[in-house]
C-alpha positions in Angstrom: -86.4 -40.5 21.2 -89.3 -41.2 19.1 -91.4 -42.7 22.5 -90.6 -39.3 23.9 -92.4 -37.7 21.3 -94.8 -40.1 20.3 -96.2 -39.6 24.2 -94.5 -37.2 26.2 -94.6 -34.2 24.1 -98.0 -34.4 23.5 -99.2 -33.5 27.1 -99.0 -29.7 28.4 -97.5 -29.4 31.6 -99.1 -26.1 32.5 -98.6 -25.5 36.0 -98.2 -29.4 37.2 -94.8 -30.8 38.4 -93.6 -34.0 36.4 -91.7 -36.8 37.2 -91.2 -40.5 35.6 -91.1 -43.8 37.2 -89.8 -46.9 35.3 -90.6 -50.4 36.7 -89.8 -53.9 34.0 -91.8 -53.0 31.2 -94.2 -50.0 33.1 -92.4 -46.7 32.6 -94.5 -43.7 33.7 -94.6 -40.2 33.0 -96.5 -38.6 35.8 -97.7 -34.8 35.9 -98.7 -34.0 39.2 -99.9 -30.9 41.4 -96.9 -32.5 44.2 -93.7 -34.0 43.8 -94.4 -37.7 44.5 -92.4 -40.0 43.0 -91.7 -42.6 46.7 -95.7 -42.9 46.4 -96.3 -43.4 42.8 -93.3 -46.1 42.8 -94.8 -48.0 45.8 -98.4 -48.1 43.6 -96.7 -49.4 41.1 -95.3 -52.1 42.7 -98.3 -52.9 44.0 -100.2 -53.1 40.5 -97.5 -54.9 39.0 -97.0 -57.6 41.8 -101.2 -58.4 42.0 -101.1 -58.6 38.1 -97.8 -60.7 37.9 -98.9 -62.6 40.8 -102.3 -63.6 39.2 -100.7 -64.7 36.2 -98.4 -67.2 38.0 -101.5 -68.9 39.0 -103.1 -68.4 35.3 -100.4 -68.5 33.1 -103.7 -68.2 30.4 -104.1 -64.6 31.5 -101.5 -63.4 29.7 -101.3 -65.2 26.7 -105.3 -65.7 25.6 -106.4 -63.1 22.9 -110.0 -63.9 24.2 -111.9 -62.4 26.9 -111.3 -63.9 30.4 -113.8 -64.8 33.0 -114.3 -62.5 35.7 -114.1 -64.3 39.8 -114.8 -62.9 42.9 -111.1 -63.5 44.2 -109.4 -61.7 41.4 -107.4 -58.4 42.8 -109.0 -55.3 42.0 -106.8 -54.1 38.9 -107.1 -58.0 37.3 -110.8 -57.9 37.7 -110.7 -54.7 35.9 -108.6 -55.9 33.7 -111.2 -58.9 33.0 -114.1 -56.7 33.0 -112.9 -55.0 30.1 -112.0 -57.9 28.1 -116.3 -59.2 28.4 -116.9 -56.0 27.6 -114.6 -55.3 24.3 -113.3 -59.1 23.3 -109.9 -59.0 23.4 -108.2 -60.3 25.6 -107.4 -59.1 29.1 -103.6 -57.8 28.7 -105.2 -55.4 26.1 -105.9 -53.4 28.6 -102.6 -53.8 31.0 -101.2 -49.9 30.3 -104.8 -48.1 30.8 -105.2 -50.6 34.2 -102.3 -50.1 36.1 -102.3 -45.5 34.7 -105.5 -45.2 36.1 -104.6 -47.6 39.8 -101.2 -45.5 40.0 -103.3 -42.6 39.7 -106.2 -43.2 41.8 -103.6 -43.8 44.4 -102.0 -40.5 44.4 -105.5 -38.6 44.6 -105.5 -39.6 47.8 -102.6 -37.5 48.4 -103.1 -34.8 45.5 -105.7 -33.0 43.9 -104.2 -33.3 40.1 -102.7 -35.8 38.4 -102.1 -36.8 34.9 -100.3 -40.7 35.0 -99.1 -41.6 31.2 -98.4 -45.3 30.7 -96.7 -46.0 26.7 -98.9 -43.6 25.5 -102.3 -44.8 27.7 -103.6 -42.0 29.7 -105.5 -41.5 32.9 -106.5 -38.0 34.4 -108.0 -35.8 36.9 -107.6 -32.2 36.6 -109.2 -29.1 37.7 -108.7 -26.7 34.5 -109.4 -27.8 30.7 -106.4 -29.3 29.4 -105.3 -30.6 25.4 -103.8 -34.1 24.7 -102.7 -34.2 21.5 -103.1 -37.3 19.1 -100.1 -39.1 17.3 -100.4 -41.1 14.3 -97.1 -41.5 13.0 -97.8 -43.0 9.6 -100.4 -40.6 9.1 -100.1 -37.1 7.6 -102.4 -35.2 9.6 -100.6 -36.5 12.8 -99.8 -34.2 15.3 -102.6 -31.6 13.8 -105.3 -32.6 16.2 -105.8 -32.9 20.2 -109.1 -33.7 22.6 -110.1 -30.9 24.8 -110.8 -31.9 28.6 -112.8 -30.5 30.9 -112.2 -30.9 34.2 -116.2 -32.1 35.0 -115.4 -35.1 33.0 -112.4 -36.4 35.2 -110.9 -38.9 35.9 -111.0 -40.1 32.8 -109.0 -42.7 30.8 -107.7 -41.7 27.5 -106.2 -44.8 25.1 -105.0 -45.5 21.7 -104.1 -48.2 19.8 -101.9 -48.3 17.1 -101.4 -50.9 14.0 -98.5 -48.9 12.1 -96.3 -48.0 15.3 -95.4 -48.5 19.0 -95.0 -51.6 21.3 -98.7 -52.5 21.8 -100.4 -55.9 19.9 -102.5 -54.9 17.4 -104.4 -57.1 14.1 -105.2 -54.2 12.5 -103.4 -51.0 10.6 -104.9 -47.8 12.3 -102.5 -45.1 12.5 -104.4 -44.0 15.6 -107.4 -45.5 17.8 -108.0 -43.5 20.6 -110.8 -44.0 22.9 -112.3 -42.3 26.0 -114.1 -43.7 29.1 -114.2 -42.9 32.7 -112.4 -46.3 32.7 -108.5 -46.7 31.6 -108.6 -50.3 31.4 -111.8 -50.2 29.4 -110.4 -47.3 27.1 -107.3 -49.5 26.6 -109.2 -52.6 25.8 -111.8 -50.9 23.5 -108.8 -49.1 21.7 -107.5 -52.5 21.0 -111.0 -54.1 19.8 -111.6 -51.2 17.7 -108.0 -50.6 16.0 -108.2 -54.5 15.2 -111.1 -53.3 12.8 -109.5 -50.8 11.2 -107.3 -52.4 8.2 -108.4 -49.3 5.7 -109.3 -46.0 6.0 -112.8 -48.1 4.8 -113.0 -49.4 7.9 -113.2 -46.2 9.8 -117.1 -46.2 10.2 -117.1 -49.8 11.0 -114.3 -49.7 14.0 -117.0 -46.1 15.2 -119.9 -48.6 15.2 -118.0 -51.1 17.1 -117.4 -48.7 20.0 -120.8 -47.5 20.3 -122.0 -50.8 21.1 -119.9 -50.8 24.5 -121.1 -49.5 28.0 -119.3 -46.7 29.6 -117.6 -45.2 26.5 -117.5 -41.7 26.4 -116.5 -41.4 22.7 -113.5 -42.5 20.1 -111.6 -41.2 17.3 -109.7 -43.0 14.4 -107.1 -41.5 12.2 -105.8 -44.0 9.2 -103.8 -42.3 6.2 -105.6 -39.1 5.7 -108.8 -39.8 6.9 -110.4 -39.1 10.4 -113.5 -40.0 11.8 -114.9 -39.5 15.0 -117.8 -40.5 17.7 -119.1 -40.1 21.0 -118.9 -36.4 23.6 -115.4 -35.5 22.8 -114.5 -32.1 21.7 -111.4 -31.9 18.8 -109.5 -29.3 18.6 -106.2 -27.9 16.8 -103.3 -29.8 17.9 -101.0 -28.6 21.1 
């Protein structure tokens, strides 16, 4: 119940048809201007089998918190996946959920205009019309109270948060929420993870904001821990949905 409204609730369906998909551990919640569940299952597949596939060959993959060399023969989602981890310094599972959103849903444009694919809470859009994601941070007593604006100009996009006080996702620190923004998912899921690591006290706010900045291709980020927010980057807040 709670994962339903830790990430379900907290995305508008406006006029977009939905649909979820459930592979092993990957269970999607797609919003989507078709009804394309056959297609979004095959992607998956394919994601999952070129990640799980790559880690039979490098068991180290999975299990390093470091970041992992990037090779020319690496699939296309596992190079992403260890493009992020140089970029941020975790390691390259970090960004796992943001990876396969945004290859699920680069897949579909090809057969849709819209989608919106959420992966445990890890986001990746394109849309036509401004749309509000809302921001949950369960510990925290101003969660629920805030969302990021979109517009349409800057998607696709990857939306990602990390979080130190709930949910399934490895994290060293105590954020309630650490949400990031880049045109990559995979990078947005790995920086989420780098900078919630930071974030032990609401102290450590400004310090996980001036973490981010020093990575490429971020479009901004937003921590929440007890009743403290702070935020950085082009992102627009906004009353939550």
């Amino acid at each position: 119940m709670e994962k339903k409204i830790v990430y379900r609730d907290l995305i508008k369906q406006y006029n977009l048809l939905s649909f979820q998909v459930s592979i092993k551990e990957s269970d999607l919640f797609v919003l989507c201007d078709k009804k394309l569940p056959k297609q979004t299952e095959d992607a998956l597949v394919w994601c999952r089998k070129d990640i799980e596939q790559y880690i039979y060959q490098n068991h180290i993959f999975k299990t390093t918190f470091k970041p992992f060399p990037v090779k020319e023969d690496m699939p296309p989602i596992v190079r992403d996946m260890a493009e992020a981890s140089q970029k941020t310094g975790v390691g390259p599972m970090a960004s796992v959920a943001g990876a396969i959103a945004e290859h699920v849903g680069r897949e579909l444009l090809n057969i849709c205009k819209q989608v919106i694919v959420e992966n445990g809470g890890d986001i990746f859009l394109k849309v036509n019309k401004r749309k509000k994601v809302g921001i949950y941070a369960r510990e925290s007593p101003i969660s629920g109270k805030f969302a990021l604006e979109i517009k349409p100009e800057d998607t696709p996009l990857g939306i990602c948060c990390s979080a130190g006080t709930f949910g399934h996702s490895k994290s060293l620190g105590r954020a309630d929420a650490a949400v990031v923004l880049s045109p990559s998912a995979a990078l947005a899921d790995a920086a989420a993870t780098g900078m919630g690591n930071i974030v032990k006290t609401d102290a450590h706010i400004q310090e996980g904001l001036e973490f981010l900045k020093k990575i490429p291709e971020i479009k901004g980020g937003v921590i929440i821990k007890g009743k403290r927010i702070g935020a950085w980057g082009d992102i627009k807040i906004v009353r939550g949905i």
